[in-house]
C-alpha positions as CSV (number, residue, x, y, z in Angstrom):
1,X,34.8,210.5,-59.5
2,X,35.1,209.1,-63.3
3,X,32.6,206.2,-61.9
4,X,30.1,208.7,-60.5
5,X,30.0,210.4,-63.7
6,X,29.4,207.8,-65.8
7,X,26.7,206.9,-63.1
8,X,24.6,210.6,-63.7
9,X,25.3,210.5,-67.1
10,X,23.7,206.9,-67.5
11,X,20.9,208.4,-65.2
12,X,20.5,211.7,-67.6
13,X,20.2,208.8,-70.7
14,X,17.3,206.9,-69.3
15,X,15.5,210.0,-68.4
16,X,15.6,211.6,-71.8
17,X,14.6,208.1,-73.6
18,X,11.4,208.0,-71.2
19,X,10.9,211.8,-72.4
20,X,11.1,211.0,-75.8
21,X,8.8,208.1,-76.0
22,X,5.9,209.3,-73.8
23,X,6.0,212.7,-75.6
24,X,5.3,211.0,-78.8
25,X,1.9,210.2,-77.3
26,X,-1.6,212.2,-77.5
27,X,-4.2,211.0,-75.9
28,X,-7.4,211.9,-74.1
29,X,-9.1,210.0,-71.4
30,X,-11.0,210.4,-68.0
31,X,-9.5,212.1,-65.0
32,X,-7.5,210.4,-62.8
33,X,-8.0,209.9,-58.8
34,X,-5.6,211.4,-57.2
35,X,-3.8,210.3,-53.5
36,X,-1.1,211.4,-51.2
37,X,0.4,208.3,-50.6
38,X,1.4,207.1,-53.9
39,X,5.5,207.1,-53.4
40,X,4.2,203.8,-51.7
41,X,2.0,202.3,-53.6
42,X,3.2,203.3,-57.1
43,X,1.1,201.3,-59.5
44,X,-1.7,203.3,-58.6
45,X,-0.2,206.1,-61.1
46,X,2.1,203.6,-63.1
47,X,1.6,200.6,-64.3
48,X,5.2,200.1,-64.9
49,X,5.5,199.7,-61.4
50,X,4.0,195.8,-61.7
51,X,5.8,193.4,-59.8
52,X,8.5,196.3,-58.9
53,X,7.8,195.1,-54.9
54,X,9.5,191.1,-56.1
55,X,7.0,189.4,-54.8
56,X,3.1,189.4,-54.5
57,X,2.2,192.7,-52.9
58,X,-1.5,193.5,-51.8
59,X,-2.4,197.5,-51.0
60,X,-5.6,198.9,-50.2
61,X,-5.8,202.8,-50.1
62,X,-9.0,204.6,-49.2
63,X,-9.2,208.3,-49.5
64,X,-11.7,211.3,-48.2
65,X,-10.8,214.4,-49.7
66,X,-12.0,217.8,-47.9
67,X,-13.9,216.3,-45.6
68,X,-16.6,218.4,-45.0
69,X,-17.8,219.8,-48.1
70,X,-21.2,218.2,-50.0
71,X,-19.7,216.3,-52.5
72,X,-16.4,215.8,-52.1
73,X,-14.4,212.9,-53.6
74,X,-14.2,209.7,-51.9
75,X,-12.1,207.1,-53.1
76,X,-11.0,203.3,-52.4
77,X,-8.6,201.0,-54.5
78,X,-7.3,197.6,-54.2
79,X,-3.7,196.4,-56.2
80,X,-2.4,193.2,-56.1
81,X,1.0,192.6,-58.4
82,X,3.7,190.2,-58.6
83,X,6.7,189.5,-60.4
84,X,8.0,186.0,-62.5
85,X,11.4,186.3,-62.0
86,X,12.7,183.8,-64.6
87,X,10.1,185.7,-67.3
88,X,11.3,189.1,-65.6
89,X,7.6,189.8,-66.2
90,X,5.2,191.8,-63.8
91,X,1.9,191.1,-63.9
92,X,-0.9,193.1,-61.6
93,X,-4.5,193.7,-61.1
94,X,-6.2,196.8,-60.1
95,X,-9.5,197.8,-58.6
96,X,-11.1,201.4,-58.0
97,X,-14.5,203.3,-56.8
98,X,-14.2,206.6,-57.4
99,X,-17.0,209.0,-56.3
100,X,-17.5,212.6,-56.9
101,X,-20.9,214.1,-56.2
102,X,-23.4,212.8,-58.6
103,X,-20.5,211.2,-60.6
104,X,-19.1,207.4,-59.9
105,X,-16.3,206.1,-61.8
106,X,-15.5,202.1,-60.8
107,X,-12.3,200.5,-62.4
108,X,-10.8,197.3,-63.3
109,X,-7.9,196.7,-65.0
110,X,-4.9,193.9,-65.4
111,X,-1.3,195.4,-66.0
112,X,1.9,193.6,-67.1
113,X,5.4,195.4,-66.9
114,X,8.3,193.5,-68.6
115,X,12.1,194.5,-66.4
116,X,15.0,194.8,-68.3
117,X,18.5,194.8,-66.0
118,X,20.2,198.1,-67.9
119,X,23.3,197.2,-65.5
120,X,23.7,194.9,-62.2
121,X,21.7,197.1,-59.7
122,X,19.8,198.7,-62.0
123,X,16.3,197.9,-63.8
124,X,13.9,199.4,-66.5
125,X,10.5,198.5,-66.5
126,X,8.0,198.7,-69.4
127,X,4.4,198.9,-68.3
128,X,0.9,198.5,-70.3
129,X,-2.3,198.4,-68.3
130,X,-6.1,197.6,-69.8
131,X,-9.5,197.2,-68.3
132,X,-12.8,198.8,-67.7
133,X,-14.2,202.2,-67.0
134,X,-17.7,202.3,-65.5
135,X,-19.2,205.7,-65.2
136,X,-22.2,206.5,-63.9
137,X,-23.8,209.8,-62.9
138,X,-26.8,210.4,-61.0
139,X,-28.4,213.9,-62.6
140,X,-31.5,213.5,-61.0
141,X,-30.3,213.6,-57.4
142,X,-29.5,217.4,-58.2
143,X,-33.0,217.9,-58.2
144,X,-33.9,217.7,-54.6
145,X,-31.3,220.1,-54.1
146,X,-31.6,222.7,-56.7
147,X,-34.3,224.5,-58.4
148,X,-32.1,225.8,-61.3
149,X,-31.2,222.3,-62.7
150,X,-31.6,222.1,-66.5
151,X,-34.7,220.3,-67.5
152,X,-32.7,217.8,-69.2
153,X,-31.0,216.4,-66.5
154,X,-33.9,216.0,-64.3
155,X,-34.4,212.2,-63.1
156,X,-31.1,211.7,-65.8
157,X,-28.9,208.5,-64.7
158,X,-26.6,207.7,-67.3
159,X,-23.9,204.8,-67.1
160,X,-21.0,204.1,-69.7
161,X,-18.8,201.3,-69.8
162,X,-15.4,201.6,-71.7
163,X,-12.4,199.9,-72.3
164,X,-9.3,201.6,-71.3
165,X,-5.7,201.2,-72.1
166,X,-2.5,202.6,-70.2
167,X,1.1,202.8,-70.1
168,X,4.0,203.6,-68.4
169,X,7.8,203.9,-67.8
170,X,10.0,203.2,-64.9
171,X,13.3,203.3,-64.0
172,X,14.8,201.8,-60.9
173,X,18.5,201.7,-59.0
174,X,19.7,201.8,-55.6
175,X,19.6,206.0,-55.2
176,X,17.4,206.9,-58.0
177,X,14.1,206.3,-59.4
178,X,12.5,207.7,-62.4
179,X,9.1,207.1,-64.1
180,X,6.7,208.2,-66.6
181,X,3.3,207.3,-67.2
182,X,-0.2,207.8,-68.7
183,X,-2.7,205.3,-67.3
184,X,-6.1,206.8,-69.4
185,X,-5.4,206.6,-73.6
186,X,-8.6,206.4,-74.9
187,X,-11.5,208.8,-75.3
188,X,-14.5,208.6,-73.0
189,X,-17.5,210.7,-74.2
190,X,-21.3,209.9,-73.4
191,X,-24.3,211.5,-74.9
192,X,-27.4,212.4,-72.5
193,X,-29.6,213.0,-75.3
194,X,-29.4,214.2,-78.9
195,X,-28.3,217.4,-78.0
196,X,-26.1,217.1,-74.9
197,X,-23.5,215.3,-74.6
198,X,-20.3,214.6,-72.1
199,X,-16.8,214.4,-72.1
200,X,-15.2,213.3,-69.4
201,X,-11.7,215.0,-68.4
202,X,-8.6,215.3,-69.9
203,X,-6.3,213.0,-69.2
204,X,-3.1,213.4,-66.9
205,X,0.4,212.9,-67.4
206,X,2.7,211.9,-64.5
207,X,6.5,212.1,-63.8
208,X,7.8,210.7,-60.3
209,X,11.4,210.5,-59.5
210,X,12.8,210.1,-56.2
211,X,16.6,209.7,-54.8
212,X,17.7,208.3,-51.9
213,X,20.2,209.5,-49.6
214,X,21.9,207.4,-47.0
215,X,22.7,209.1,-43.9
216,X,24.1,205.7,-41.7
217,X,22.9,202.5,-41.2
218,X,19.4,203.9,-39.2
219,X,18.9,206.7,-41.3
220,X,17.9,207.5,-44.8
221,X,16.2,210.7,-46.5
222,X,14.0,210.3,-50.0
223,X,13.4,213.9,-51.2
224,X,10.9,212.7,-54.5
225,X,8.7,215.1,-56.9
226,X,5.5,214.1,-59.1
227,X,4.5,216.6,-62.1
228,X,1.4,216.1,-63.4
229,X,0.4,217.6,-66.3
230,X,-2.9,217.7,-68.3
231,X,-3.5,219.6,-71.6
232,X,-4.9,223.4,-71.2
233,X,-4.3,223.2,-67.2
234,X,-1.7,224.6,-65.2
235,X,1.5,222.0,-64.7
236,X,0.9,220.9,-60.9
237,X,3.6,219.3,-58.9
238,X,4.2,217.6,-55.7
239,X,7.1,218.2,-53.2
240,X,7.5,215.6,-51.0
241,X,10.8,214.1,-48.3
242,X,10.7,211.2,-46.1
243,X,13.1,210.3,-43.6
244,X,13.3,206.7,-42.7
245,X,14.4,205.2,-39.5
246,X,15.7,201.9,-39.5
247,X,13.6,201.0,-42.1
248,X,10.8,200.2,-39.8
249,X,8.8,204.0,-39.5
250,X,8.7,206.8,-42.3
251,X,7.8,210.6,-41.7
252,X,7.0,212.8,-44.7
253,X,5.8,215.9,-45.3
254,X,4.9,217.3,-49.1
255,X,3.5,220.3,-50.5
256,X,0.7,220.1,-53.5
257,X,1.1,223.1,-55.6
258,X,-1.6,226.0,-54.2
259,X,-3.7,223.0,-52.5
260,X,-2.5,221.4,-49.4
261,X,0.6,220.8,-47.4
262,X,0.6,217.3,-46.7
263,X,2.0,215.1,-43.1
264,X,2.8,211.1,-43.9
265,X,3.5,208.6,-41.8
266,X,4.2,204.5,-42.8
267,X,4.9,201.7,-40.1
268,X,6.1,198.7,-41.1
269,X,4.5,196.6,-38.5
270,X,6.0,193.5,-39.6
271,X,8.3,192.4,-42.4
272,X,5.5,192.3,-44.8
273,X,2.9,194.6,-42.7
274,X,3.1,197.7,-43.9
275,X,0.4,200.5,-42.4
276,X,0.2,204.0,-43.8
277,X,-1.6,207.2,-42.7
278,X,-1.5,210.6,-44.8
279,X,-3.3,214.0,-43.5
280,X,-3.7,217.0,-46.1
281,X,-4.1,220.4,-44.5
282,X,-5.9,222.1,-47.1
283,X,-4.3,225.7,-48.4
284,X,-6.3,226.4,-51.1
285,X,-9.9,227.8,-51.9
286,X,-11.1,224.6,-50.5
287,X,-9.9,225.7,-47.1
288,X,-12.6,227.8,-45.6
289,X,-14.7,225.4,-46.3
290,X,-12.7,221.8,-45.4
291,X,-11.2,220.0,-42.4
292,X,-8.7,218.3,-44.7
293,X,-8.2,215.2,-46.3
294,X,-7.6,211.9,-44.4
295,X,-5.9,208.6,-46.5
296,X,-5.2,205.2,-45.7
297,X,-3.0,202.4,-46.6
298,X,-2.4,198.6,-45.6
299,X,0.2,196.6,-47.5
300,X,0.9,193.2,-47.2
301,X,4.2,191.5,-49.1
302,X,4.1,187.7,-49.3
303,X,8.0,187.4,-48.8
304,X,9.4,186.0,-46.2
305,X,12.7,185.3,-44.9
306,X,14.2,183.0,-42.1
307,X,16.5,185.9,-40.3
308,X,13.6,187.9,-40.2
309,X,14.9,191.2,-42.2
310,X,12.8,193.4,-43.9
311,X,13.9,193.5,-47.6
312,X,14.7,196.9,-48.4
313,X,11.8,198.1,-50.9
């Protein structure tokens, strides 16, 4: 009993550190993409996350969101990260096309997370991320569609290129996991002309924590929540809970505050094949006019081991 307290209380501790250190933090930056699978692919909203896998991971994710309506976003990314053991030092790389009607947002970044062992099972990663932003938006293509485009956007292409920076917290044992992050820091505005200019969003700050509950040696349950939070919006959240079977499938379901209720579903074809699939029945506004969103995911881990057993990410 004494033992289980200390372990909540050392859990409350870490928590309230990463509160304090990311709310010291202001920043503005470009929206981020957002996807439904990201309890498995976590440096996609964290770069903390680098080299949290132990060993070279590779994930590609591609996204259509409410498929159906003109415009909607479309989204791919590639993440490779590994982990230096003797360094304890993550390092990663990250790749995204973003595309939102006229608007195009392509990303590259490198990360590096150092891991700090805060007790025998338990780890704290620290997590900075930098790279390139490339925006581009297409103005003039509204013009064969509309008649009531402003003048000053007609045959309009603009491109930006800007240099990010991001960072994040992460804490990891065997029940619990807890991390903060904010992957955009630094203003991204573009002028069209002298008098019109653009800022790009606001951006977002996440929290993700999950916990894991054992029910035998088949069965496990991971009820998790992300908040995401982005100045003068709404605080959104995600609901999600996966039950795992034998550490080979995982069903999920999760619910995306007034937006979708969401059905997962991960195979682990191999001991490093991992396949993914997400569908998003849209609840919103969005929903009269959408069939959904469809994501996925294939995820290769480049560890191996000679009794053939999975190692239990």
């Amino acid at each position: 009993m004494i033992a289980g307290m200390t372990s909540i209380q050392n859990h409350f501790r870490v928590v309230l550190t990463m509160l304090l250190m990311l709310t010291c933090l202001t920043a503005w930056g470009q929206q981020n993409a957002q996807f439904t699978q990201y309890m498995f692919s976590g440096l996609v909203i964290n770069p903390a996350y680098t080299g949290m896998d132990e060993a070279l991971n590779v994930t590609f994710v591609n996204r259509s969101q409410w498929v159906g309506v003109d415009g909607a976003p479309v989204t791919q990314t590639l993440t490779a990260h590994t982990l230096f053991s003797k360094s304890k030092l993550g390092v990663g790389l990250s790749l995204m096309n973003d595309k939102i009607g006229v608007h195009r947002n392509q990303k590259i970044a490198g990360s590096t997370a150092y891991h700090l062992s805060v007790s025998e099972n338990a780890v704290l990663s620290f997590g900075l991320q930098a790279g390139l932003n490339i925006l581009k938006s297409n103005y003039g293509s509204l013009s064969s569609t509309s008649t009531t485009v402003d003048p000053q956007l007609v045959n309009a292409s603009i491109g930006q290129t800007y240099f990010n920076l991001g960072l994040g917290f992460y804490y990891r044992s065997p029940k619990f996991h807890v991390g903060l992050s904010l992957p955009d820091l630094i203003p991204q505005r573009f002028a069209i002309n002298d008098t019109t200019s653009i800022t790009w969003q606001k951006a977002q700050y996440f929290v993700f924590s999950k916990y894991v509950i054992r029910i035998n040696d088949f069965l496990q349950v991971e009820p998790s929540v992300l908040i995401k939070y982005k100045p003068d919006l709404p605080i959104s959240f995600d609901l999600n809970a996966c039950l795992i079977i034998k550490q080979a499938l995982t069903l999920g379901v999760s619910y995306r505050k007034s937006e979708s209720i969401d059905f997962l579903l991960k195979a682990q074809l191999t001991p490093q094949l991992q396949f993914g699939y997400s569908y998003d029945f849209v609840t919103g506004q969005v929903s009269n006019l959408s069939r959904g969103s469809h994501e996925l995911m294939i995820s290769y881990l480049f560890k191996y081991s000679h009794d053939n057993i999975a190692s239990p990410r």
